[in-house]
N, C-alpha and C positions, 0 to 999 in steps of 0.2 A: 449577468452571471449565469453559468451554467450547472447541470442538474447532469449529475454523470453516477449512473449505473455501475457498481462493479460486483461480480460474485467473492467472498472471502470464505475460506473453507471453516469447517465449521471449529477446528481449536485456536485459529486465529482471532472468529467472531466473536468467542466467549472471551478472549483475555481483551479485546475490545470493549464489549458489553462492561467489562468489571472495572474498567477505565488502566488498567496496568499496561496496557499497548497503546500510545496514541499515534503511531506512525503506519504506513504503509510504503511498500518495495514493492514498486509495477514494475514492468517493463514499460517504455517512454513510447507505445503504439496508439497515445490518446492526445488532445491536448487537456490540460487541466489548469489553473493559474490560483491565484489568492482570490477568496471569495466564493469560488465555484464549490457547488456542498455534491460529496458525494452520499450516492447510498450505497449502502453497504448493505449487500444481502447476502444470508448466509447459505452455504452450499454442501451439502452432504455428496464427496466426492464417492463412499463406496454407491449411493443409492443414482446419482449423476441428476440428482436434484433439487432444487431448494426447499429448505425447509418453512420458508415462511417467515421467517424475524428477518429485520434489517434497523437499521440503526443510520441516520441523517449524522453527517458531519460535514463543517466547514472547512476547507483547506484554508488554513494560516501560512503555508509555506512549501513551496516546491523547489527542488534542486533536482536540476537538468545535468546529467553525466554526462552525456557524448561527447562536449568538447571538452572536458576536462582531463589536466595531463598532468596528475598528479604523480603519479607512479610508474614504474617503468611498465608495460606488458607483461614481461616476463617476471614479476612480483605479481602484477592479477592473476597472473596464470598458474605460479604458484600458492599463493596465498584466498585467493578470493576477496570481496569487502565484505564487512561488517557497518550493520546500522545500529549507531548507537543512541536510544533515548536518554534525555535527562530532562529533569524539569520539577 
C-alpha cells in the first residue's frame, strides 16, 4: 500500500478535520487504489505555505472518470459534475 502526500487548502482541511467532508476531487495525475492512506496536509494558499496539521486517511474507494461516458460533452460543458457525499 501506498503513503500518498497531498496539499488541501485550508477551508477544505477544517471541514475534513470536523469529519463533514469525507471525499476528495483530484485531478487523476497520481495513481492511488483502496488501502493507500493519504495525508492530507493543510495549505494556506494566501501565505503559499503549509501550515503544519495534516490528518492520515485511508482510501475506501476510488472512481476513475476518463473513460466514463456517462453524459454527452456538451452537458459537462454546460453543466459541470457535482460530488455528491452520503453516508
Amino acid at each position: 500500500m501506498a503513503v500518498i502526500h497531498k496539499k488541501v487548502w485550508k477551508e477544505y482541511f477544517a471541514e475534513i478535520l470536523t469529519g463533514r467532508k469525507r471525499f476528495e476531487l483530484r485531478l487523476a495525475d497520481f495513481e492511488v487504489h483502496e488501502g493507500d492512506t493519504l495525508v492530507l496536509e493543510e495549505w494556506d494558499q494566501e501565505t503559499q505555505t503549509y501550515t503544519g496539521r495534516s490528518k492520515e486517511v485511508v482510501v475506501t474507494y476510488a472512481l476513475k472518470t476518463k473513460d466514463l461516458n456517462f453524459w454527452p460533452q456538451s452537458d459537462i460543458d454546460t453543466y459541470g459534475y457535482q460530488v455528491i457525499q452520503f453516508g
